[in-house]
C-alpha positions in Angstrom: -12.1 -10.1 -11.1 -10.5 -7.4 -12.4 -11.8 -4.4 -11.0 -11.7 -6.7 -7.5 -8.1 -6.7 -7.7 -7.8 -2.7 -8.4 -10.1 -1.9 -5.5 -8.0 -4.4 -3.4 -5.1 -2.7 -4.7 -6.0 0.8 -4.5 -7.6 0.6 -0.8 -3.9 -0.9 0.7 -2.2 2.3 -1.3 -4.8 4.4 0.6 -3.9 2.6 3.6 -0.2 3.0 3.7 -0.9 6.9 2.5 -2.9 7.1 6.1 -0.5 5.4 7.9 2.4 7.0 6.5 0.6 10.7 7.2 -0.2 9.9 10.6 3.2 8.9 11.2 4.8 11.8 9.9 2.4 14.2 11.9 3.1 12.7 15.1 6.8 13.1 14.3 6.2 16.7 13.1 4.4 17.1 16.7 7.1 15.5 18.7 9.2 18.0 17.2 7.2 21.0 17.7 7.1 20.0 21.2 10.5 19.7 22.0 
């Protein structure tokens, strides 16, 4: 149950890392382009 609960908790960290990178390179592009 544990180690569910880790895995669980450690792939939504991951997820929010991705989104949160993806969001700041699209910002970073918008910028270059402008």
């Amino acid at each position: 149950m544990l180690n569910f609960l880790l895995s669980v908790a450690a792939s939504s960290i991951s997820g929010c890392i991705v989104v949160y990178f993806t969001y700041w390179l699209s910002k970073r592009n918008v910028k270059k382009k402008k």
